[in-house]
N, C-alpha and C positions, 0 to 999 in steps of 0.2 A: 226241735231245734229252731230258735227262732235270729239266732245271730248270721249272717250273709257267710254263705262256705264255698268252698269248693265240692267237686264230687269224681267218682268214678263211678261209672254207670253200663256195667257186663248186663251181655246178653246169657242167659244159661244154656246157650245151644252147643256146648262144647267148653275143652279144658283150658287153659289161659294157656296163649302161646306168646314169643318173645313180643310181639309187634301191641299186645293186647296188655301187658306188662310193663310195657314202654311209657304206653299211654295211662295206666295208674302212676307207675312212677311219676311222673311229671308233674300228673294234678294233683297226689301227695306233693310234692317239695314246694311248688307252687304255692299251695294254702299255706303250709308248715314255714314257707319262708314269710309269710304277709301276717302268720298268727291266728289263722281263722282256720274255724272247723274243716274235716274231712269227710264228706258224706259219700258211705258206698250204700248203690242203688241198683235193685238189682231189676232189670229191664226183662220182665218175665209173661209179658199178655200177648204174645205170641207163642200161644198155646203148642201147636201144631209143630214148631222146631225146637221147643222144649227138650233138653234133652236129662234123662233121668239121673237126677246125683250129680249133674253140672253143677248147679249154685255150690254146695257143697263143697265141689274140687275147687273153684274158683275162690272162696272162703278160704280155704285151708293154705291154698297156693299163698295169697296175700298176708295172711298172717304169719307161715317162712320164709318170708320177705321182710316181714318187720312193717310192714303197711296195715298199719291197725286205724280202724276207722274210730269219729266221735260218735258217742248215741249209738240208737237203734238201726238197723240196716230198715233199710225203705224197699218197702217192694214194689213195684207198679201194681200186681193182680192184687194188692190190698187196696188201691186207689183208684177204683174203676167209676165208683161215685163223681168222685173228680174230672173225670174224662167225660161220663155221660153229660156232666152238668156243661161242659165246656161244649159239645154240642151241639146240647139246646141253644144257649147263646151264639152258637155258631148258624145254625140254623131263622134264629129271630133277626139275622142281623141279612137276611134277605139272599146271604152270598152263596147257599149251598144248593146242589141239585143230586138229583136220584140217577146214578148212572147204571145203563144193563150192558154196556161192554165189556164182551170177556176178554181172558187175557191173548186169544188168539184174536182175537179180529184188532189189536190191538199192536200185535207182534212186528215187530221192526218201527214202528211209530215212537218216536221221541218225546213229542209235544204233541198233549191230547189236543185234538183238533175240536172239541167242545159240541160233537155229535149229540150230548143229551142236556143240554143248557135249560132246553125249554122243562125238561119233567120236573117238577116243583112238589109233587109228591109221593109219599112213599110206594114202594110196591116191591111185591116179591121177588128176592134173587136179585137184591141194587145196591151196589155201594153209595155209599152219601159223598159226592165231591166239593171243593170248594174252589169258588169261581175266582179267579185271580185277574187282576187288571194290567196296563201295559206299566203303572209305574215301576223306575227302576230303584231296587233296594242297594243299598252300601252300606258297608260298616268296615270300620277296621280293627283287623286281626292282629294282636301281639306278635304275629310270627308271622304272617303271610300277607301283612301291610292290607291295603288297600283293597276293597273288594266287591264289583259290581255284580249285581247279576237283575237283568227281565223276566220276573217266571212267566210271562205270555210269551215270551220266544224260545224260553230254558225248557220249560217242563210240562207249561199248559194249567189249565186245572187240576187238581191231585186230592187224593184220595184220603181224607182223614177217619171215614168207617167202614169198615172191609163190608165185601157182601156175606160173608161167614156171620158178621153181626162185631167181630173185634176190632176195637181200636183201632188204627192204621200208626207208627212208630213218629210221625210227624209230627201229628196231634200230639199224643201222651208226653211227648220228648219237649214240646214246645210251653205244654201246662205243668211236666214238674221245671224245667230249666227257667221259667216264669214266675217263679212263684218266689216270695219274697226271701224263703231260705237257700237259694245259690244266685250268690253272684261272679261265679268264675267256674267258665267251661275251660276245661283243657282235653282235649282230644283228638284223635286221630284225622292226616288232611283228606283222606277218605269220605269224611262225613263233612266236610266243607263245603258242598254240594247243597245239601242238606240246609243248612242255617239260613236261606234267604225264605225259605218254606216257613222254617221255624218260625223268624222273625213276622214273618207275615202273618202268621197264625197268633202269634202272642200281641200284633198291634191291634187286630180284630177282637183278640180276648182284653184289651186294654194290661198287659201282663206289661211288666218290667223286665227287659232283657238283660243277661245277663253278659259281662263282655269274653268273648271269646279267644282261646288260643289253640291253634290247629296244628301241630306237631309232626313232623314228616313220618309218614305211610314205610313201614320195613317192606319191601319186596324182594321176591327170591332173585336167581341168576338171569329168571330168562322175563325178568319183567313183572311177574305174577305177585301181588297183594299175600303177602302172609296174614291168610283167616283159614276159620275152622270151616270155611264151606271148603276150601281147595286142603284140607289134609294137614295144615303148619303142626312142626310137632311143638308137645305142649310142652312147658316148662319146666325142667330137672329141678323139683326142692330143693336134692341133694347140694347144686350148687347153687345153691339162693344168692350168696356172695359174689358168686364169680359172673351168675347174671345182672345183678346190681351196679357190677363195679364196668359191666358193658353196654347199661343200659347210659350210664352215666357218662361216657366215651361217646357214644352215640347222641348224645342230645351237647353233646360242644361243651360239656361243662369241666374237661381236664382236670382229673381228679391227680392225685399223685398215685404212685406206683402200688398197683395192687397189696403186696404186701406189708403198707401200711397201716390197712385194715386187721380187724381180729374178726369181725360181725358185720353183720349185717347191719344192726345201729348203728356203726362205728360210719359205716359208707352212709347212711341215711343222715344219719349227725353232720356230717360233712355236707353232705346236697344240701341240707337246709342253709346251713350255713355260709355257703359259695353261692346261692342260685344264684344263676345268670337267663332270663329269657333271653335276652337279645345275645346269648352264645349259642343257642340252639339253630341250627343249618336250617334256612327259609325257602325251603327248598320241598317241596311236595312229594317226595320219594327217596327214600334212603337204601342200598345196598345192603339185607341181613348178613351180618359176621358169620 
């Protein structure tokens, strides 16, 4: 697919739950409303949380929704060529270092304090870091406006090749979100943290960035992030509808009265055809129903 898309981009480590649903929604009606492809991708080189017959459910979940993608589904673990290459050049371009800190001596530390700068070569048991400097990145969000961040004071140098030998989700997320076939991220404000990494990573690979929409984070009653590390329960197919017509409530888009709908299309018909970005709440955290 070589036309600019949008995407949806699941981890397989468990089954789609409302807040993970949210955020397909979105980046469907999104593309659907602008006319441009849907690409889901399924973000799967992190082997290790893999979890068995996830993609699967996540497939299944999305097409009783009515959320049917363009083309072939993309998988990262097809695309690993692509990441190593993005190394090498990451590596030629002088910025990266061999780090042996483990995750405890590390523990409560926010910002790597840049203990392995000097190792400039490989060696056993080392993640490959990349050296970050104090400029400050900005960009602005369709939804959450304006947005600084220093990753010398944010997060430090960061890790784009695990000591295991895989990818780090930085890297990989910043070389397909770079690449000439997506120009529209819509995603959860969770991973808004995330995108000044990215962007860093894609100015170094001389990548095209794509522009970003960050969509308020579902959390439970007592604060807690709805994902599949804390238990969110996953999605009822049975009410594909009635999760549709709530996701659509939730992102400010005032659909009319439920029973106007017959489908699923019928609700999806409508979102494309109402999108509103600027009705969606700018706001970093949303109340699950």
């Amino acid at each position: 697919m070589s036309t600019p898309s949008g995407r949806f981009a699941p981890s397989p480590t468990g089954p789609l739950h409302l807040g993970s649903l949210l955020a397909a929604t979105a980046s469907f009606l999104d593309a659907r409303s602008q006319n441009i492809p849907w690409t889901l991708r399924i973000d799967d080189i992190d082997t290790p949380r893999n979890v068995p017959g996830a993609a699967d459910d996540i497939i299944r979940t999305l097409v009783a929704h009515g959320l049917h993608w363009d083309g072939t589904i993309v998988w990262q673990s097809q695309r690993l060529a692509h990441y190593e290459a993005a190394v090498h050049t990451l590596i030629h371009t002088g910025r990266t270092f061999y780090c042996r800190c483990s995750r405890r001596q590390l523990r409560g530390i926010t910002v790597y304090p840049g203990t392995c700068r000097q190792r400039r070569h490989p060696a056993p048991e080392t993640a490959l870091r990349v050296e970050v400097n104090d400029a400050e990145f900005e960009f602005i969000d369709r939804i959450q406006k304006r947005q600084q961040n220093r990753l010398f004071e944010t997060v430090g140098d960061f890790i784009v090749k695990r000591r295991d030998g895989l990818i780090a989700y930085q890297l990989a997320t910043a070389v397909d979100d770079g690449s000439d076939e997506i120009s529209q991220v819509v995603r959860g404000s969770d991973l808004l943290d995330n995108t000044p990494r990215q962007l860093f990573l894609m100015e170094l690979l001389d990548l095209e960035p794509p522009d970003y929409a960050h969509i308020p984070t579902l959390v439970s009653a007592n604060g807690q992030k709805l994902s599949k590390q804390y238990h969110a329960a996953p999605v009822e197919v049975a009410h594909a509808r009635k999760n549709l017509y709530k996701i659509l409530c939730l992102l400010g888009q005032n659909p009319p009265v439920e029973s106007e709908f017959s489908s699923c299309e019928a609700l999806l018909n409508w979102g494309i055809h109402n999108w509103s970005m600027d009705a969606i709440p700018a706001v970093k955290n949303l109340p699950a129903p």
